[in-house]
C-alpha positions as a Python dict, from the first residue, in 0.01 Angstrom:
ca = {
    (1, 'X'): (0, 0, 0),
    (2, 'X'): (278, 240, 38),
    (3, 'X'): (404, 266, -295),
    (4, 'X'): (29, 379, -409),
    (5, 'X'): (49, 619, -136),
    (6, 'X'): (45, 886, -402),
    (7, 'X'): (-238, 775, -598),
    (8, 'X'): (-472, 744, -260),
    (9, 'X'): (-401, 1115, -154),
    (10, 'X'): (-503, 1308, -460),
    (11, 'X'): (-672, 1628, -432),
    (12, 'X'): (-1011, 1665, -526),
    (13, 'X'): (-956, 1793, -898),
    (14, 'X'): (-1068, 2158, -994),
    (15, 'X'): (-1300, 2278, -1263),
    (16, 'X'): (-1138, 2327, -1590),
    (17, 'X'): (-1234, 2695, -1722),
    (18, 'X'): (-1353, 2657, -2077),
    (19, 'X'): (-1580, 2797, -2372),
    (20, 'X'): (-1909, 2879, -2296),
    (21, 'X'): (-2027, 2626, -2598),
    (22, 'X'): (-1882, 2340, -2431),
    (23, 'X'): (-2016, 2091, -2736),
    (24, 'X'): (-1800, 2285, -2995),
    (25, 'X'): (-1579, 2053, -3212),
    (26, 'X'): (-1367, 2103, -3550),
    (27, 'X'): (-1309, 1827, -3781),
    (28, 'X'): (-1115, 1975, -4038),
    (29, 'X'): (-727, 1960, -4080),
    (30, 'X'): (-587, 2213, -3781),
    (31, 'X'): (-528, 2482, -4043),
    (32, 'X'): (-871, 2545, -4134),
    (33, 'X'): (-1026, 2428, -3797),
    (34, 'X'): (-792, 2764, -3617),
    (35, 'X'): (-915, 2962, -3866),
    (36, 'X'): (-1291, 2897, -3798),
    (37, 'X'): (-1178, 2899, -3390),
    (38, 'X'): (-1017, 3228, -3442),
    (39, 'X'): (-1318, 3405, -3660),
    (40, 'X'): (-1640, 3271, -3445),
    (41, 'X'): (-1514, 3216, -3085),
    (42, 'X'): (-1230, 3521, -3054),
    (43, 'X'): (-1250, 3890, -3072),
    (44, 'X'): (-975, 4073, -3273),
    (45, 'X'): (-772, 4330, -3191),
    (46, 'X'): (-783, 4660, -3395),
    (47, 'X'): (-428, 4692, -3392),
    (48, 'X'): (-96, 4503, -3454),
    (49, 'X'): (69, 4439, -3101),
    (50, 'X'): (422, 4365, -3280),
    (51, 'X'): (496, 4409, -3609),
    (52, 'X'): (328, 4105, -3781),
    (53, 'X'): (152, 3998, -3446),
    (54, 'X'): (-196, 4025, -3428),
    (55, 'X'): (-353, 3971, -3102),
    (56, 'X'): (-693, 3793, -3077),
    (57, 'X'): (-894, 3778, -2672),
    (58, 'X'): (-1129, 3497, -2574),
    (59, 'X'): (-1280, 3444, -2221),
    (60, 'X'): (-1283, 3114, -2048),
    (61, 'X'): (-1593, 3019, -1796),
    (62, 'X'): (-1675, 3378, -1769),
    (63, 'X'): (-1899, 3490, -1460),
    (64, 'X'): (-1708, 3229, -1222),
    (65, 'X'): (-1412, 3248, -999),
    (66, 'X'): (-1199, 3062, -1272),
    (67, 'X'): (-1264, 3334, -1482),
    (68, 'X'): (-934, 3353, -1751),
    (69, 'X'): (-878, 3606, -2048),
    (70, 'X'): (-647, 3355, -2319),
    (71, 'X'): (-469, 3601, -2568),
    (72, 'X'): (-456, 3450, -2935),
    (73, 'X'): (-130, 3590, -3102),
    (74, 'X'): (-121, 3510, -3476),
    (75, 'X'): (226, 3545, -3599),
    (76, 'X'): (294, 3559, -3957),
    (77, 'X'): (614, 3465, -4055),
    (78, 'X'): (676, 3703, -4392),
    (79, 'X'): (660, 3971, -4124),
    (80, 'X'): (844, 3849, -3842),
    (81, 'X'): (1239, 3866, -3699),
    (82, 'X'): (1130, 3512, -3550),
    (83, 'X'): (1146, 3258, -3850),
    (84, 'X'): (1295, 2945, -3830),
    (85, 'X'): (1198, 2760, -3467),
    (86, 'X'): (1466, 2664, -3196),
    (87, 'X'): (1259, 2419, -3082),
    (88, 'X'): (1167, 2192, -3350),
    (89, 'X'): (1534, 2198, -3457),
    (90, 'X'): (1634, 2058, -3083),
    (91, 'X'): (1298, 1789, -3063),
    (92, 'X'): (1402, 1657, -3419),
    (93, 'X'): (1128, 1819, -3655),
    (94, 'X'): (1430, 2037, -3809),
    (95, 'X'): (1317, 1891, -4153),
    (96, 'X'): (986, 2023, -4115),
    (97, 'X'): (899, 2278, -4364),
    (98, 'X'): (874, 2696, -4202),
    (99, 'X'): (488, 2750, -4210),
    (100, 'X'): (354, 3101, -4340),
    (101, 'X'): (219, 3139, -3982),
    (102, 'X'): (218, 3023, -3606),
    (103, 'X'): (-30, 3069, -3323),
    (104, 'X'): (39, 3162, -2985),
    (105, 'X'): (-186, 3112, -2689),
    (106, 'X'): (-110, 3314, -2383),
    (107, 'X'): (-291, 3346, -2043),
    (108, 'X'): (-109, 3646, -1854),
    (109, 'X'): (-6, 3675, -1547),
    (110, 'X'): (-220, 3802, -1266),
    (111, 'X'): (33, 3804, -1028),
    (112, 'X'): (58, 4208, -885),
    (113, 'X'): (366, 4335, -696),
    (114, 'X'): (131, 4573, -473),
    (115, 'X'): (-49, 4281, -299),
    (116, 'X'): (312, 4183, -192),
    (117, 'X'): (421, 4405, 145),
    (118, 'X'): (819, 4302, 92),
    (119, 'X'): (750, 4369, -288),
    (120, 'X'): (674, 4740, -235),
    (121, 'X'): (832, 4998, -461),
    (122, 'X'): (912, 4718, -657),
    (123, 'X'): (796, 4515, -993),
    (124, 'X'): (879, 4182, -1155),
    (125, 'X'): (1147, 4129, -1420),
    (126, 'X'): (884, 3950, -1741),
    (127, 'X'): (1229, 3784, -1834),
    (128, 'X'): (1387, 3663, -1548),
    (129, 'X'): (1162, 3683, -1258),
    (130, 'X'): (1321, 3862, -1034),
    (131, 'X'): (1231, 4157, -815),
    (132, 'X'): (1390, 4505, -938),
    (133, 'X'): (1299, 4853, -818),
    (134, 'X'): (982, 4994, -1018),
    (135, 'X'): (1213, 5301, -1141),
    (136, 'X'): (1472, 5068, -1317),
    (137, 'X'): (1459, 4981, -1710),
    (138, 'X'): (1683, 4702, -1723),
    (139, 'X'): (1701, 4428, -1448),
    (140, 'X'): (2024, 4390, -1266),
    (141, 'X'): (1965, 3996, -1258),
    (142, 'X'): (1957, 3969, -1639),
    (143, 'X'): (2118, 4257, -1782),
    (144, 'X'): (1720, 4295, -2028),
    (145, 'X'): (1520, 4574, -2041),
    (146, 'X'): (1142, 4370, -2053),
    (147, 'X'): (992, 4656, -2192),
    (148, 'X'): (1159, 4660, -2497),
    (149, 'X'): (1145, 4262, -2539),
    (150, 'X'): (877, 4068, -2750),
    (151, 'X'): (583, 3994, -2557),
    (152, 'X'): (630, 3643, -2666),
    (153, 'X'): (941, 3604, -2500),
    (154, 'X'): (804, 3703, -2148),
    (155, 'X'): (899, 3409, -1886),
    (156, 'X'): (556, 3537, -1640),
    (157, 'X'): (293, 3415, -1840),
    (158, 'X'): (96, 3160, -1663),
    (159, 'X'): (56, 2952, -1991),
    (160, 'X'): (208, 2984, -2312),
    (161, 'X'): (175, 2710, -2575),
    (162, 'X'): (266, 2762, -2957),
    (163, 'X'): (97, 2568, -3232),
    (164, 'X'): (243, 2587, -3645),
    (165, 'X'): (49, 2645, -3879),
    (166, 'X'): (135, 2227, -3974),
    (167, 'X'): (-54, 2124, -3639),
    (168, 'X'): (298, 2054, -3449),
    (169, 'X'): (374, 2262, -3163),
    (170, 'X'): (511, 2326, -2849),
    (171, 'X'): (491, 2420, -2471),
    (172, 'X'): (673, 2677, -2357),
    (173, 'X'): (539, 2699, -1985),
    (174, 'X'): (336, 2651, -1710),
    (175, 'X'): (295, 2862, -1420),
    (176, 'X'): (51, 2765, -1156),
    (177, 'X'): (-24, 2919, -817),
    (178, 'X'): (351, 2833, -690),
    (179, 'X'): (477, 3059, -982),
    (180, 'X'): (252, 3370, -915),
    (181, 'X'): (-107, 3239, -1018),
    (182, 'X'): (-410, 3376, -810),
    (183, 'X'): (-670, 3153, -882),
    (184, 'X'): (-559, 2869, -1186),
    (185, 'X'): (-357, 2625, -1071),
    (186, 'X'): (-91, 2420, -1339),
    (187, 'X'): (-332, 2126, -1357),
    (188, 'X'): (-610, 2374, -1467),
    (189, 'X'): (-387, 2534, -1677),
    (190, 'X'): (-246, 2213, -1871),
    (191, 'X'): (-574, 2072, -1900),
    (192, 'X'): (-677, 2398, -2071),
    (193, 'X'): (-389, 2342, -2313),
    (194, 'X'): (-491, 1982, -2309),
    (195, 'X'): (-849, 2066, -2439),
    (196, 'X'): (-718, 2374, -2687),
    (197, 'X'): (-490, 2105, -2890),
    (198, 'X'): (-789, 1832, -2905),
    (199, 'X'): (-1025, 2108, -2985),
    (200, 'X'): (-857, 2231, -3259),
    (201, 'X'): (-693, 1894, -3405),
    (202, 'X'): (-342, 1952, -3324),
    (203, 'X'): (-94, 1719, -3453),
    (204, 'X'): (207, 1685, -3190),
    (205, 'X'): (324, 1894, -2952),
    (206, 'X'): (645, 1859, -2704),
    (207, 'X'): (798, 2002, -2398),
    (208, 'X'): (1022, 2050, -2206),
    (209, 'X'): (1070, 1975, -1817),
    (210, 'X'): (1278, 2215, -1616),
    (211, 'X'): (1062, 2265, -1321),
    (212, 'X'): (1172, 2252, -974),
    (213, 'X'): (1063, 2189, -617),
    (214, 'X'): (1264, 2240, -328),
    (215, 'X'): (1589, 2305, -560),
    (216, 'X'): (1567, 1891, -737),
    (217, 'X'): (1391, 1843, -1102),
    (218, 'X'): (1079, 1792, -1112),
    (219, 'X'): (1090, 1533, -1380),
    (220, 'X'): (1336, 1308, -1163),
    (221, 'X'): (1131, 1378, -818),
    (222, 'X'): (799, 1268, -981),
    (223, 'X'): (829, 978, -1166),
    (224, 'X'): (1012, 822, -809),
    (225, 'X'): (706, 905, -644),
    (226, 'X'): (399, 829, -882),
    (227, 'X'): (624, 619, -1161),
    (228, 'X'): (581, 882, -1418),
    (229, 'X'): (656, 1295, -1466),
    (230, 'X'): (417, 1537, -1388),
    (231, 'X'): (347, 1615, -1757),
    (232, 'X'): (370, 1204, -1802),
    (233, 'X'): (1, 1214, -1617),
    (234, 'X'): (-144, 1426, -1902),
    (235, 'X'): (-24, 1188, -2188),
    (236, 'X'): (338, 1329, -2247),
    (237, 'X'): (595, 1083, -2295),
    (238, 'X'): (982, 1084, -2332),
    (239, 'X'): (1097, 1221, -2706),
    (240, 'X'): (1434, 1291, -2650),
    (241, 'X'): (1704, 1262, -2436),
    (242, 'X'): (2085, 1394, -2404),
    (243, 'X'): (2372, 1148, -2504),
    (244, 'X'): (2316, 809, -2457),
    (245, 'X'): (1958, 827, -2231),
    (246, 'X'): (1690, 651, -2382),
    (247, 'X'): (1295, 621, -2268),
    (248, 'X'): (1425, 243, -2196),
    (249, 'X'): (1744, 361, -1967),
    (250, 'X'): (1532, 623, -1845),
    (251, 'X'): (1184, 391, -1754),
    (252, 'X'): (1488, 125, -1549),
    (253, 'X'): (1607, 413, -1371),
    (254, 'X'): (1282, 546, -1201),
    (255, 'X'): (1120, 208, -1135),
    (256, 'X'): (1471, 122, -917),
    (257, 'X'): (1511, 450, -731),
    (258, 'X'): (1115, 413, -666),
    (259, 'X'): (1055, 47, -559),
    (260, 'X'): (1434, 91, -404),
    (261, 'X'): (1376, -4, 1),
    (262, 'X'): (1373, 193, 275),
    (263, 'X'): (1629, -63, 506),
    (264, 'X'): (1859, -76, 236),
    (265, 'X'): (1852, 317, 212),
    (266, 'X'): (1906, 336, 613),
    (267, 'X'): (2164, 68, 558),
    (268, 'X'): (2384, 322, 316),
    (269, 'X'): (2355, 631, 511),
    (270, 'X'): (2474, 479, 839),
    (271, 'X'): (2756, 289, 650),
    (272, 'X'): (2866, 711, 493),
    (273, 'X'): (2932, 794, 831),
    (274, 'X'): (3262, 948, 937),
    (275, 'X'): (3468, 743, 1110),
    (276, 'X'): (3763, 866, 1353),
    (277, 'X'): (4031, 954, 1136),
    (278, 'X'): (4426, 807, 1302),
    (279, 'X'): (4602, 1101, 1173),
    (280, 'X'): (4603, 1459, 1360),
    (281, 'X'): (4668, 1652, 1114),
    (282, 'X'): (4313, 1699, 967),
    (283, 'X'): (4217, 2058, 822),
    (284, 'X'): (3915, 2271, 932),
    (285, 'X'): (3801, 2224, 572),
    (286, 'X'): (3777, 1879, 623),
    (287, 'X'): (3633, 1901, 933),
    (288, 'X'): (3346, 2145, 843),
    (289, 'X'): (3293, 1897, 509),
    (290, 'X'): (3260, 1594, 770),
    (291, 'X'): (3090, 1768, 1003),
    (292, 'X'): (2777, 1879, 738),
    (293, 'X'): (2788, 1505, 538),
    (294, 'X'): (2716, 1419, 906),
    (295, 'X'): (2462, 1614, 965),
    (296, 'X'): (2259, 1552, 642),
    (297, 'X'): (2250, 1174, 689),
    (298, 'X'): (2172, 1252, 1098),
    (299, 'X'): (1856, 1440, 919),
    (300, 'X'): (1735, 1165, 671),
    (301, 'X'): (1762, 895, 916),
    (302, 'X'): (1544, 1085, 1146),
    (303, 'X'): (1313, 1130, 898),
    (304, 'X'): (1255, 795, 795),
    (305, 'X'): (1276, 719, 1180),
    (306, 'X'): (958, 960, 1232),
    (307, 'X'): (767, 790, 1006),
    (308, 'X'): (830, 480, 1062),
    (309, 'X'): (715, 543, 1455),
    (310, 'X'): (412, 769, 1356),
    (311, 'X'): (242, 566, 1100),
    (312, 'X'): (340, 240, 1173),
    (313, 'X'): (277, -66, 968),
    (314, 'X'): (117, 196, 767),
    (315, 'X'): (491, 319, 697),
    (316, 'X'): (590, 356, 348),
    (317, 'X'): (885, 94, 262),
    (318, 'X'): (1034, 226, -40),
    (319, 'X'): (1174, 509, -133),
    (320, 'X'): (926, 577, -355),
    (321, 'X'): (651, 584, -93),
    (322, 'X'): (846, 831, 148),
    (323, 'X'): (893, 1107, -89),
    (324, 'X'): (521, 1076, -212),
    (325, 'X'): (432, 1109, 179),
    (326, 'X'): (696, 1405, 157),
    (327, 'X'): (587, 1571, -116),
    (328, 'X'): (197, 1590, -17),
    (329, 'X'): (244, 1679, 333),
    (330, 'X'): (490, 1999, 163),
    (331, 'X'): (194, 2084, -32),
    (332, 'X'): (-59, 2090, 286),
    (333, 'X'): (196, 2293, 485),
    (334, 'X'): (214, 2551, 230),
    (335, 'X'): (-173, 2552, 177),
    (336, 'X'): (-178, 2634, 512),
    (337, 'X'): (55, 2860, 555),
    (338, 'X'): (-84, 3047, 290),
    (339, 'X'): (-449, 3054, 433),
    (340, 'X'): (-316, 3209, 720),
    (341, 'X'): (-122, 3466, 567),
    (342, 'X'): (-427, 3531, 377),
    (343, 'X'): (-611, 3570, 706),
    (344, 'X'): (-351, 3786, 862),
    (345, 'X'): (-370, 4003, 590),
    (346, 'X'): (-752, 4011, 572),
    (347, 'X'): (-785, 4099, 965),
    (348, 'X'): (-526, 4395, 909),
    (349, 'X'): (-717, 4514, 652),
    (350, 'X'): (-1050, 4484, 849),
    (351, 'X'): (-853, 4698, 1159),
    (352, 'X'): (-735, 4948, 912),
    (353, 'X'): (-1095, 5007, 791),
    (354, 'X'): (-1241, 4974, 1118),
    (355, 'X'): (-996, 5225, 1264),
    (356, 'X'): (-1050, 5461, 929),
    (357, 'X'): (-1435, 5513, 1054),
    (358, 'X'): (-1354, 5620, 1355),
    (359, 'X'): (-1137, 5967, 1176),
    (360, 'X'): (-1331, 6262, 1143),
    (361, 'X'): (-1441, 6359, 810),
    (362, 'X'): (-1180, 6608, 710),
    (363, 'X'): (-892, 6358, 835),
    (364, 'X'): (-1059, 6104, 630),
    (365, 'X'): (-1065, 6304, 331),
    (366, 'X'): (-699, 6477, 347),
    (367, 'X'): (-572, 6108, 424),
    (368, 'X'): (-691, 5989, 64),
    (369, 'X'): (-575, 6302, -118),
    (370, 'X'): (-227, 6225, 24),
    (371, 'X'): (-295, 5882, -78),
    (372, 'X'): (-368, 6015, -416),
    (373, 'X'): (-98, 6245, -458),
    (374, 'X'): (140, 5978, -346),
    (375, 'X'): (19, 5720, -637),
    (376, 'X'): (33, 5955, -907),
    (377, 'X'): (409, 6012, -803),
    (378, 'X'): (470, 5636, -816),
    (379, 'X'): (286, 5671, -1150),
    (380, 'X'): (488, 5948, -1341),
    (381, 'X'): (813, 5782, -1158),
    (382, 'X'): (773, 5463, -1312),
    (383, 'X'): (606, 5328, -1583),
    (384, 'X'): (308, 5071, -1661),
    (385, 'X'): (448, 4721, -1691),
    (386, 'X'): (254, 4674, -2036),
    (387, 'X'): (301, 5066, -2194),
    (388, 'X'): (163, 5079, -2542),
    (389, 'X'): (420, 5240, -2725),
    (390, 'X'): (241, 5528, -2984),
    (391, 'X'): (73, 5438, -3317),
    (392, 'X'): (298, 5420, -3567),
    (393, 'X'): (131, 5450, -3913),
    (394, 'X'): (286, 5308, -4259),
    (395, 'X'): (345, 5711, -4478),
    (396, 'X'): (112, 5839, -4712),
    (397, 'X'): (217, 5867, -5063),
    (398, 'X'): (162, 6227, -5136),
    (399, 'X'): (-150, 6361, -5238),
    (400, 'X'): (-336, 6045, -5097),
    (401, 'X'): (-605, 5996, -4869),
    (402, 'X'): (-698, 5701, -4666),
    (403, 'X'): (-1040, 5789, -4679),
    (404, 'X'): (-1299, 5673, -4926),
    (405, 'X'): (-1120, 5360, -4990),
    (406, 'X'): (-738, 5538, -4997),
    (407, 'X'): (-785, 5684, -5393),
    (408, 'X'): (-649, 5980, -5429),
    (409, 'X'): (-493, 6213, -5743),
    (410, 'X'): (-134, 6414, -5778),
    (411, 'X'): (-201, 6670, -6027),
    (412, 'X'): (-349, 6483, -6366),
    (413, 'X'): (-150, 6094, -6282),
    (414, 'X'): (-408, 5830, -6269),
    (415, 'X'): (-558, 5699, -5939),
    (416, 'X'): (-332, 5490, -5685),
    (417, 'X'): (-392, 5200, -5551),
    (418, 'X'): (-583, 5180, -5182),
    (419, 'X'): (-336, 5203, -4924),
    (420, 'X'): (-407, 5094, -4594),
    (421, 'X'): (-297, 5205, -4248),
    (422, 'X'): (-189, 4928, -3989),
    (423, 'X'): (-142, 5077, -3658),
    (424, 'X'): (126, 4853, -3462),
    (425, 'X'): (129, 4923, -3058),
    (426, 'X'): (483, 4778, -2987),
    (427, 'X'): (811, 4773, -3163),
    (428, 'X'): (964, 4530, -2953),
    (429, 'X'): (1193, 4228, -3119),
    (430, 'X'): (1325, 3868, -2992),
    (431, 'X'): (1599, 3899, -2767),
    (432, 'X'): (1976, 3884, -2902),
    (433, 'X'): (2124, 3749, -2605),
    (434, 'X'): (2109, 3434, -2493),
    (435, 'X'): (1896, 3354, -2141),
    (436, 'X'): (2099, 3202, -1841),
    (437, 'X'): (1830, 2915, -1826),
    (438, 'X'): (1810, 2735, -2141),
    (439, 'X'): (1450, 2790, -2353),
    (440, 'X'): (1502, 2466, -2532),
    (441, 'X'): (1484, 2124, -2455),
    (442, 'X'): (1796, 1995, -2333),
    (443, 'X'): (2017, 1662, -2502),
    (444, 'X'): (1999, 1852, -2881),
    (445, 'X'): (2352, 1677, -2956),
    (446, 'X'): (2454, 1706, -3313),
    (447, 'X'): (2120, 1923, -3413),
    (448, 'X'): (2320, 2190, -3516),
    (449, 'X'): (2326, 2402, -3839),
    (450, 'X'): (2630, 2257, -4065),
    (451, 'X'): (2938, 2453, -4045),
    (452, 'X'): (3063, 2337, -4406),
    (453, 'X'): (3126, 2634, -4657),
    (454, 'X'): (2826, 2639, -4949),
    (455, 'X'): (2808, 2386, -5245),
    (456, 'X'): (2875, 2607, -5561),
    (457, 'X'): (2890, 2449, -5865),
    (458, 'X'): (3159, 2460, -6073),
    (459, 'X'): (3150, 2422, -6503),
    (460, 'X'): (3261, 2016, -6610),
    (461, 'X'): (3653, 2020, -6728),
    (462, 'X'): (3684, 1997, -7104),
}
C-alpha cells in the first residue's frame, strides 16, 4: 500500500475553465479548424501588437471564480524577426517545412507586486523573474530591459503554448499558483492546453521539463514518487534525451530508485558515516565537510525514523513511498501557511478600515488626497508594466487619402492603388542574447546548423 500512497491522496480535482459552448468541435485539418476557432469564438484586436503579431482575446468560464482572459497571437512569418523555430530543430522536426504562420496562446499573469508588502516599490522582471525597483529599465539579474522585449518572449505568463500552422507545436510553460497564479492552478492550466490542442486537431506537440521543487527536477522527483513525470500524467511521454539516455534507460532508472527499500537506504547512510580519522593533522576544511555530510544523513535517518514510529505498519517501505508522503504533506503545509497569511492580511485590513471610521471627516478626506498624490508620483516615476508604445502608421504617398477607400490624385497621374494604415502598438523584437536558463529542450547533440562552406557548382573540365 505504500508505494500507491500517491495515488490514494489526490486532491479533489478543480474545474477546468472553458468555452461557454462546451459541445464545440472542428473536424477539419488544424489549419482550417484555427481559422474557424479564431473568426467565431475570438474577438480581434484593432491593432498590430508587434509588427506582424496580431492579437486575438477569448474568455474562459466567464462569470465564475476561474474566470481567464487567453490572448490568441497570430504570428505571420513574412513579417516576423522570428522565422525558423529553436525548438523543433532541438525535438528533431528540423526537416519540417517553415509554415507562413504560427499561433500563440497566452494566459497572462495576474500576479501584482502591490499585494506583496516586501514587494513594495518594486515590480517583476517579465524575463527573469526577479524583483527590481519599479524606477529601473533594465534588471540587474539579467542585464534585459522587458519593456523593450517581444511579448512572446516574457517568462511570467501563466501559460504559453505555440501551435504551427502544420498542427505541431510546443509548450513553452506553465505557471501555476507556486509561480505567481491567483486563482488557476498548473493542472487547470495544462488541462486547458490539453483541451485547446484536441479542440482544434493539433498534430504533436512537445515540452520541455525544467521545473523545480525544493531546488531537485521535477521530472526526476515525480516519476520516483507516482512512476511517471508530472506532464507524463497528461499523456506526455519521453521524445528525446541527451547522449546516450533513452525512454528504456530512463523507464529502469525510475522504477529502481522508486521500488528501491527503505532498510537498504538506512543501511547506506549509516555505512557514509565518518569514522575517527588516526592522523592529527586533519584541516578545518575537512572538518566542516565531515561535520555537514554528518549532519545531512543525521537528518534523513530521522526522517525515515519519524515515520516509521508515527504511522506504523502503515509506513511507506520504499523510497518511492516516502517522498510521495513528503511531497503531499509539503503541499498541505504551504496551503496552510498560505491561508493564514491570507487571514492575517484580511484581519489587518479589516482593523485598518475599522480604525479609518472612527477619523473625522476632514482627516478622512486629506488622508486619501495624500494617498492620491502619493500614487500619481509612483505613476509618473515609473512606468506601466505593459506601456503601449504610440501608433505608428505606414506614410502616405503624397496627395493620398486614406479615406474613401485610400484613392487619391497628384495633379493629372491616374488613381493609386488603396493604401491601408496598420497601426502597430509595440516595436519590440526577440531577444539577441542568450537567457541564463536554457528555452530549449535539453540533449539537442549534433542538431546543429552545418558549419561546411556552401556547395557552388563549378562548369565540367573539357
Amino acid at each position: 500500500r505504500s508505494t500507491e500512497l500517491g495515488d490514494t491522496m489526490e486532491e479533489p480535482a478543480e474545474p477546468i475553465p472553458w468555452l461557454k459552448n462546451k459541445d464545440l468541435a472542428y473536424y477539419g485539418p488544424f489549419r482550417d479548424n484555427i481559422k474557424a476557432f479564431i473568426k467565431s469564438e475570438t474577438e480581434a484586436d484593432d491593432f498590430y501588437v508587434e509588427g506582424g503579431i496580431l492579437g486575438h482575446t477569448v474568455t474562459l468560464a466567464k462569470g465564475t471564480k476561474y474566470e481567464a482572459t487567453m490572448r490568441v497571437y497570430e504570428e505571420t512569418m513574412l513579417d516576423s524577426s522570428r522565422v525558423h523555430c529553436d525548438c523543433c530543430r532541438c525535438i528533431g522536426w528540423h526537416h519540417h517545412p517553415v509554415t507562413r504562420k504560427q499561433y500563440h496562446f497566452i494566459i497572462h499573469t495576474d500576479f501584482r507586486a502591490d499585494l506583496k508588502p516586501e514587494l513594495k516599490g518594486k515590480r517583476i522582471c517579465q524575463i527573469c523573474t526577479a524583483a527590481m525597483p519599479a524606477k529601473d529599465k533594465v534588471c540587474a539579474s539579467c542585464g534585459e530591459n522587458d519593456r523593450e522585449t517581444s511579448i512572446l518572449d516574457y517568462q511570467t505568463h501563466l501559460m504559453h503554448g505555440m501551435l504551427h500552422a502544420n498542427g505541431c507545436g510546443h509548450l513553452m510553460r506553465i505557471n501555476g499558483r507556486e509561480a505567481g497564479s491567483r486563482v488557476l492552478s498548473g493542472q487547470q492550466l495544462i488541462q486547458i492546453w490539453e483541451k485547446t490542442c484536441m479542440l482544434l486537431r493539433a498534430r504533436e506537440v512537445s515540452v520541455e521539463d525544467v521545473s523545480q521543487k525544493y531546488g531537485v527536477e521535477f521530472r526526476l522527483l515525480n516519476p520516483v514518487a507516482c512512476g511517471k513525470t508530472w506532464y507524463g500524467t497528461f499523456g506526455y511521454q519521453f521524445g528525446k534525451g541527451s547522449f546516450g539516455n533513452t525512454a528504456n534507460t530512463h523507464r529502469k532508472a525510475a522504477e529502481l530508485l522508486r521500488n528501491f527499500p527503505l532498510a537498504d537506504l538506512k543501511h547506506d547512510f549509516k555505512q557514509l558515516k565518518p569514522r575517527g580519522n588516526s592522523s592529527d593533522k586533519v584541516s578545518d576544511k575537512e572538518t566542516e565537510n565531515g561535520e555537514r555530510a554528518a549532519g545531512t544523513e543525521d537528518e534523513v535517518l530521522e526522517v525515515i525514523a519519524r515515520h516509521e514510529a508515527l504511522m506504523g505498519r502503515y509506513a511507506p517501505r520504499t523510497l518511492g513511498g516516502l517522498v510521495a508522503l513528503l511531497l503531499r504533506l509539503q503541499r498541505i503545509v504551504r496551503r496552510n501557511d498560505k491561508a493564514e497569511k491570507a487571514l492575517l492580511l484580511r484581519s489587518q485590513r479589516e482593523s485598518k478600515e475599522r480604525g479609518e471610521g472612527e477619523e473625522t471627516v476632514d482627516a478622512k478626506h486629506k488622508r486619501r488626497e495624500e494617498e492620491r498624490e502619493a500614487a500619481a508620483k509612483r505613476k509618473a516615476g515609473s512606468e506601466a508594466l505593459f506601456e503601449p508604445l504610440a501608433f505608428q502608421h505606414h506614410k502616405r504617398p503624397k496627395g493620398g487619402s486614406i479615406q474613401n477607400g485610400g484613392v487619391g490624385r497628384v495633379g493629372d497621374q491616374s488613381r493609386s492603388p488603396p493604401v491601408m494604415s496598420r497601426r502597430v502598438m509595440s516595436s519590440a523584437k526577440p531577444r539577441k542574447s542568450t537567457p541564463a536558463r536554457p528555452l530549449r529542450p535539453r540533449g539537442a547533440d549534433g542538431l546543429v546548423p552545418a558549419t561546411e562552406s556552401p556547395f557552388k557548382a563549378e562548369p565540367a573540365p573539357n
